[in-house]
Backbone as CSV, one residue per row, in Angstrom:
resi,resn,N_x,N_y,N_z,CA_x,CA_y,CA_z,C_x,C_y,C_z
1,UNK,-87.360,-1.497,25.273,-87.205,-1.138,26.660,-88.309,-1.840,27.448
2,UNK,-88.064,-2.688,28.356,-88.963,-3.339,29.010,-89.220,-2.555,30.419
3,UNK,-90.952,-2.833,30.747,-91.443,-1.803,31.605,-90.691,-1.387,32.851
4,UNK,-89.684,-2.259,33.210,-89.082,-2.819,34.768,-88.056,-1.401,34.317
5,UNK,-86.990,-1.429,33.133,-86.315,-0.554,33.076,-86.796,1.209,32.918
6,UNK,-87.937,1.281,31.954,-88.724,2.520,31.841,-89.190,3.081,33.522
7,UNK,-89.728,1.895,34.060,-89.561,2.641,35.634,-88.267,2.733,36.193
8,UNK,-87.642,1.931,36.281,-86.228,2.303,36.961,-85.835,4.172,36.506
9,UNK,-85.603,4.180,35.150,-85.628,5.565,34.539,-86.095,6.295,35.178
10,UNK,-87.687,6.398,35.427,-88.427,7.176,35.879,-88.118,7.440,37.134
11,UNK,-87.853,6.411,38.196,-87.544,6.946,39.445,-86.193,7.580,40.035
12,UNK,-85.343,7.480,38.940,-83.699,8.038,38.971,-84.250,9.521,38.545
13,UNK,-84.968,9.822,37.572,-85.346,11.278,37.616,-86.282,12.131,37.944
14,UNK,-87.081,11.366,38.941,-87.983,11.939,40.158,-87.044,12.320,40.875
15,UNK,-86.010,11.345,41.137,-85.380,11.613,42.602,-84.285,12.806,41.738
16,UNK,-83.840,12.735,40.809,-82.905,13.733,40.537,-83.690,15.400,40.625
17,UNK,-84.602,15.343,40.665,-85.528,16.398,40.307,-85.838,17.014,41.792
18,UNK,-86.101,15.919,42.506,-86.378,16.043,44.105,-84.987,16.284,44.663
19,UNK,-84.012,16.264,44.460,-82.674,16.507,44.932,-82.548,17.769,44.601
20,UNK,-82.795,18.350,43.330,-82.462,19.496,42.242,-83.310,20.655,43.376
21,UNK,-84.217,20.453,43.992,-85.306,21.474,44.626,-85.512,21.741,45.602
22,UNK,-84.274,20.449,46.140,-84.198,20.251,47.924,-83.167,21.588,47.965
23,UNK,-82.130,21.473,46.936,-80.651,22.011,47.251,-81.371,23.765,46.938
24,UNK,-82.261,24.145,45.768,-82.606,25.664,45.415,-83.248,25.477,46.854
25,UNK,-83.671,24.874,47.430,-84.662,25.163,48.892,-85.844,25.641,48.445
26,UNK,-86.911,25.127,47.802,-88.391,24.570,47.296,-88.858,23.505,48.296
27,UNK,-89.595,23.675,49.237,-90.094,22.373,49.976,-91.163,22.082,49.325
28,UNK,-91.735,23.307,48.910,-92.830,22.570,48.123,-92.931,22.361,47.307
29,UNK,-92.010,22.423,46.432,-91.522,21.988,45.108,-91.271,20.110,45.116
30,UNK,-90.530,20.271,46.235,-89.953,18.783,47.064,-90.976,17.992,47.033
31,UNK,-91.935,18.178,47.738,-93.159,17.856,48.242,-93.776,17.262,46.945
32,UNK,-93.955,18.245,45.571,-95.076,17.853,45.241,-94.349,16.720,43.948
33,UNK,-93.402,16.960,44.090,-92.311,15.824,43.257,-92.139,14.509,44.055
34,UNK,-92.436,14.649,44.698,-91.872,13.272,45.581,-93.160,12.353,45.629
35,UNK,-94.614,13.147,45.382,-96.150,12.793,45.422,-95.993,12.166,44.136
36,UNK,-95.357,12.587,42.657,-95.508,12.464,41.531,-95.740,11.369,41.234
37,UNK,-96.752,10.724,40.946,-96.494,9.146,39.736,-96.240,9.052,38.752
38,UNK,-96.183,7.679,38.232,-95.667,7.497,37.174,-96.952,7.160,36.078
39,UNK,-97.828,6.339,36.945,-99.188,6.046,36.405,-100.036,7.607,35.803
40,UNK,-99.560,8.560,36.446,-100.973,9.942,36.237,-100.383,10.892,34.806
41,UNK,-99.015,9.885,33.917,-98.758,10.452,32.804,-99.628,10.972,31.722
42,UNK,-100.793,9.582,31.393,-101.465,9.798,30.521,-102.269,10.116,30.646
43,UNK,-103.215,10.439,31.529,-104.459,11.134,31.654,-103.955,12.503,31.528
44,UNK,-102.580,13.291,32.198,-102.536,14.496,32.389,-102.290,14.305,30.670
45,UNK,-101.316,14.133,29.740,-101.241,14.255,28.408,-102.380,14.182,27.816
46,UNK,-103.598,13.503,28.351,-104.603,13.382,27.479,-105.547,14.917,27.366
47,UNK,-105.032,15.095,29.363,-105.956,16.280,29.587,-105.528,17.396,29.176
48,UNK,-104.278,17.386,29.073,-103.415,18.771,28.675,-103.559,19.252,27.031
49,UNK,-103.607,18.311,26.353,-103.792,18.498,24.561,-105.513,19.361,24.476
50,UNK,-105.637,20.301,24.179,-107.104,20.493,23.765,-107.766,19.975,22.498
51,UNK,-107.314,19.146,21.848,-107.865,18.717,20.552,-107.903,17.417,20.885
52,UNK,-108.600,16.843,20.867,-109.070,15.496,21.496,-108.119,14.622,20.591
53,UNK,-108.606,14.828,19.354,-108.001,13.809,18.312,-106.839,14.120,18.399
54,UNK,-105.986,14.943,18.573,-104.796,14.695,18.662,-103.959,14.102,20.065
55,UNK,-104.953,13.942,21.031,-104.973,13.490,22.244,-104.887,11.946,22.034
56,UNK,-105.776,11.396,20.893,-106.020,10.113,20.742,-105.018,9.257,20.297
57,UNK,-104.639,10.028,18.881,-103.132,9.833,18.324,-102.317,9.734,19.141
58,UNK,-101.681,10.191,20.097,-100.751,10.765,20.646,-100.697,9.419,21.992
59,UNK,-101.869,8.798,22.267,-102.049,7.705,23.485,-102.149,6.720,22.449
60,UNK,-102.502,6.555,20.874,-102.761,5.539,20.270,-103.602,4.658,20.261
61,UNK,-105.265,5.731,20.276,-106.711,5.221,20.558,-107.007,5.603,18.933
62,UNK,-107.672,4.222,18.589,-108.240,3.790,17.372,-109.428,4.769,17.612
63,UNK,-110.255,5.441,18.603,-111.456,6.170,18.734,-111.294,6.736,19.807
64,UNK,-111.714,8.596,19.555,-111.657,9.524,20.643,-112.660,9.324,22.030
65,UNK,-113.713,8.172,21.736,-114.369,7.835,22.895,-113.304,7.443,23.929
66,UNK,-112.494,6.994,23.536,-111.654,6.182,24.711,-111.132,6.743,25.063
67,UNK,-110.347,7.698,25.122,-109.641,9.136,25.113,-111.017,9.399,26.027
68,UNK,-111.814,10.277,25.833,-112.892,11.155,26.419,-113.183,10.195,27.821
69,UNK,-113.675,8.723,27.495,-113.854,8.535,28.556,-113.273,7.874,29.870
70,UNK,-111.838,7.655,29.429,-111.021,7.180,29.952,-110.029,7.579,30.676
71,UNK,-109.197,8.712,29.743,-107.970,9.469,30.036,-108.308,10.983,30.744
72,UNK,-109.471,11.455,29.738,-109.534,13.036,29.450,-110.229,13.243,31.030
73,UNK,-109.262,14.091,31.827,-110.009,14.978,33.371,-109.634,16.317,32.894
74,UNK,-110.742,16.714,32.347,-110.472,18.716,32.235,-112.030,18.841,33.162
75,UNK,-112.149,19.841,33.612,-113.271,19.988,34.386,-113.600,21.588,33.904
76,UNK,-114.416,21.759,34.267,-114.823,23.042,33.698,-114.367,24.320,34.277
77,UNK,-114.241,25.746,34.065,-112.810,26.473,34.150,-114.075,27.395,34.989
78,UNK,-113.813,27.644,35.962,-114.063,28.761,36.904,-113.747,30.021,36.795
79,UNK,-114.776,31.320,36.835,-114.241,32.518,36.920,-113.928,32.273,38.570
80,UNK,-112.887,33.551,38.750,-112.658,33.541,40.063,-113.413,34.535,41.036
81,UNK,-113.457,34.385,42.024,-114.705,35.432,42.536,-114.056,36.603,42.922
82,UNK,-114.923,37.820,44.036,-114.423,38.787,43.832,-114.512,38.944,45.157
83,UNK,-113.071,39.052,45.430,-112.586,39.710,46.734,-113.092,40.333,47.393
């Protein structure tokens, strides 16, 4: 599959998705689908796995440095304050 077609893909099911949320009546559903890239796949996969190494595997980094310093945005988890 060459990259030209993998995007074509991708943007037939943004927009199917953005159609799908227009019609339930989600604007902001709409909204935040229509913002979506295609580029912010792998960092969120990198960031979403909590086991690094399997983060690495999974992007196909010979070393979890590259992963950590490349892909991985987790930021540190906030209590929430008090009302």
């Amino acid at each position: 599959m060459s990259w030209g077609m993998l995007r074509n893909r991708w943007a037939e099911a943004r927009e199917a998705a953005r159609v799908k949320a227009e019609l339930e009546k989600k604007p902001d559903l709409v909204n935040r689908i229509a913002q979506f890239q295609f580029r912010g796949i792998r960092p969120k996969a990198a960031s979403e796995i909590n086991d690094l190494s399997d983060a690495s595997v999974l992007l196909g980094h010979s070393k979890e440095g590259i992963t950590e310093r490349v892909y991985r945005r987790v930021g540190a988890i906030a209590k929430p304050s008090k009302g």
